[in-house]
C-alpha positions, 0 to 999 in steps of 0.5 A: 890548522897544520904547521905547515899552513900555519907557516904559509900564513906567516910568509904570507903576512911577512911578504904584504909587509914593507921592509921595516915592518917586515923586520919590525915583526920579526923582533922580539927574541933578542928582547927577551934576552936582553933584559937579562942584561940589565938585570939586578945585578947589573945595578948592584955591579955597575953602581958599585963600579962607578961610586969606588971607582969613578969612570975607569971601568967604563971600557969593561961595558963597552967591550963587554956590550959588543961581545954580548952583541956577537955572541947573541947573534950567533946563538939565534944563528944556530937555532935558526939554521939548525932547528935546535937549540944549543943544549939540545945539540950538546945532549947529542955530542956528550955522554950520560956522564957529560951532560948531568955534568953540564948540565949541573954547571949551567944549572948553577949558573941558572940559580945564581942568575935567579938569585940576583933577581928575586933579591933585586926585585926584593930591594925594590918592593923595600925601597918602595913601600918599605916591605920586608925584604923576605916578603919582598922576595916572596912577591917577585917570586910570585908576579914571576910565575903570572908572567911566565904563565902570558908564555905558556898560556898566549905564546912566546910573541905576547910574552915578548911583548910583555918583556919588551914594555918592562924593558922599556920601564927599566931604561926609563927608570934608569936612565932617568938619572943620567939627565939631571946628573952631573957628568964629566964627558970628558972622563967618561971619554977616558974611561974608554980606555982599558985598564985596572987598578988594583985587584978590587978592579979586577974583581968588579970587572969580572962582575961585570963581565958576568952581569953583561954576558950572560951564560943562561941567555946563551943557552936561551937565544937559540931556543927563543929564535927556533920556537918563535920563527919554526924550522924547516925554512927555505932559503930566502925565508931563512936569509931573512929571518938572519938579517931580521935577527941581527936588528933584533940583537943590536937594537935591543942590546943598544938599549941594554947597553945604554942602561948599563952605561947609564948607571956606571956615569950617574954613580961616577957623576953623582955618587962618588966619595959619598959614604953608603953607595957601596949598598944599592939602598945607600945609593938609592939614598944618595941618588935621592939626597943629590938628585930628588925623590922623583928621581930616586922612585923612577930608579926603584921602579926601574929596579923592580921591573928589571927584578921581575923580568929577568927572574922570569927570563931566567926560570924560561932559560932553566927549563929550556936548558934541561929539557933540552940536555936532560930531555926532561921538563918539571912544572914551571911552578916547581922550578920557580918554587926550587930557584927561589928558596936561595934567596928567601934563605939568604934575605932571611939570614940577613946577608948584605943583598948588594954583595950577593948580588955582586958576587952571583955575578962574578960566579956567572963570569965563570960560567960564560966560558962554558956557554960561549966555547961550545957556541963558537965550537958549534957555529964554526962547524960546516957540516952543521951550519952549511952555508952559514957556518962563522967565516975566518974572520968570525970565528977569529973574533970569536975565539979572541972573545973567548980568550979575553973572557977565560983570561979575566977569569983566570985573573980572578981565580989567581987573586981570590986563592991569592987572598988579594981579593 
């Protein structure tokens, strides 16, 4: 069957729907995306947020959240207006030298995204069966090569769908917490509030700043919205598929966000001033000592899912962002193999797995300016994106994103070569 009939069907079948249904069917790359927002490292960042540090950095999450919310949006915008996705259309902007060296940076990013995961997947299998967490490592490495086979083997919608149920695992398991904890709204409230204190703060903020925009997942959204919805669309069709798209982004961001909030007000409401929180294994104790075992294993499983799907979200995102900037593909297994020997090494040395996680978080801040200035760049061109391109005020807010994420990086690199950090 031809592509272009394949895509009259699809029409076709869209236009029998009712309206929510029509957009219920046109979900799913957002989700995909979404849980590297709620990926191991996430946990190690924002636990650590609110055990030391109580409600403060509750503000980092909420800002965080709505500039992930716009910035995902516009990288489906540009896969669905241009047909490309976003490293592809830098391979045709920069040079030989340009792209092996962008290339290189968003590689790095890539590596150190796979390296929060296989460890937190790792953490998991310790906390729950008490596995070594090498073997651990191993096994997260391996479940993460069968999912990636559900993409390769039935498409991208039944590996949405696969995603989309280990997301819901994960808010389940993480949120579970949150019901029974002892939580003071009122100073979540002022935690809304920005500020800081102290350089250890500033340093968390951007951890979390990295675990909470994810420069892979830029990259990704623009592939993963063009090769689930096709090129070529019409105008309605494509009106369309942008309005189902900004459903897409918020109800899964929402739900990404909710998690990550979660966590910081059960560790600010739970776990603060108790002795061992400062490691995720000391905190699943804690949360076990204060809260019971079947809140302590319904976060380990929340753990392990988040492991094993962003670990595969982030192999996917590799592959696309060097086939697309370097037009060249390896076997997912070889890349898989390649992302996983990092983290079996540093589990093997015995490095402290929770400030792994935390600092391969801060290293993804410094990526994200990388990602976010080409998008913004890309989108505000109306040669490019026609009717679609940002408006004044789009491309005002998004620019203000950009200065707020390069100015807490700045603040990050000035006290780490300070030696305040």
């Amino acid at each position: 069957m031809s592509s272009t009939l394949v895509e009259r069907n699809r029409e076709r079948a869209e236009r029998t729907h009712g309206p929510i249904r029509r957009i219920v069917t046109l979900i799913g790359p957002a989700f995909v995306a979404a849980v590297a927002y709620v990926d191991p490292g996430n946990v190690a960042a924002n636990l650590t947020a609110g055990a030391e540090y109580g409600y403060l950095l509750v503000w980092v999450l909420v800002v965080s959240n709505l500039m992930a919310v716009l910035i995902q949006y516009t990288s489906a915008k540009l896969g669905l207006v241009t047909g490309h996705s976003m490293p592809e259309l830098l391979r045709g902007r920069l040079g030989r030298r340009g792209r092996l060296a962008y290339w290189g940076q968003a590689e790095i990013v890539a590596a150190m995204t796979d390296l929060a995961e296989v460890i937190g997947g790792a953490l998991a299998l310790y906390l729950l069966f008490d596995l070594p967490l090498v073997i651990g490592g191993l096994i997260v490495g391996l479940v993460s090569l069968a999912l990636l086979a559900v993409q390769s083997r039935h498409g991208q919608r039944q590996f949405e769908l696969v995603i989309m149920f280990l997301l819901a695992i994960i808010a389940i398991g993480f949120m579970a917490g949150l019901v029974v904890s002892d939580t003071d709204w009122s100073g979540a409230a002022a935690g809304l509030v920005p500020r800081f204190e102290g350089p250890g703060t500033v340093l968390l903020a951007a951890s979390m700043l990295g675990a909470t925009v994810m420069p892979h997942v830029i990259y990704l959204h623009s592939s993963l919205s063009r090769d689930r919805h096709g090129v070529g669309h019409d105008k309605p069709r494509l009106r369309r598929l942008l309005h189902a798209s900004k459903w897409d982004v918020a109800a899964s961001l929402i739900i990404a966000g909710s998690v990550n909030i979660a966590m910081l007000l059960l560790a600010a409401g739970s776990l603060r001033g108790v002795s061992g929180t400062d490691s995720i294994e000391g905190a699943h104790a804690a949360i076990e000592s204060a809260l019971g075992p079947i809140i302590a294993g319904a976060f380990a499983v929340g753990l392990l899912a988040s492991g094993l799907a962003s670990t595969s979200v982030g192999c996917y995102a590799g592959s696309a962002i060097m086939g697309g900037l370097l037009h060249r593909h390896i076997p997912v297994w070889l890349r898989r193999s390649i992302t996983l020997i990092p983290a079996l090494v540093l589990l093997g040395a015995g490095a402290n797995p929770t400030w792994a996680l935390v600092i391969s978080q801060v290293v993804l801040s410094l990526g994200i300016p990388f990602a976010v200035i080409p998008l913004v760049r890309l989108t505000s061109d109306r040669e490019l994106m026609g009717e679609h391109v940002n408006s004044r005020t789009t491309q005002v807010v998004a620019w203000t994103v950009v200065g707020l994420i390069v100015a807490l990086n700045g603040a990050l690199l000035v006290l780490t070569f300070a030696g305040q950090i």
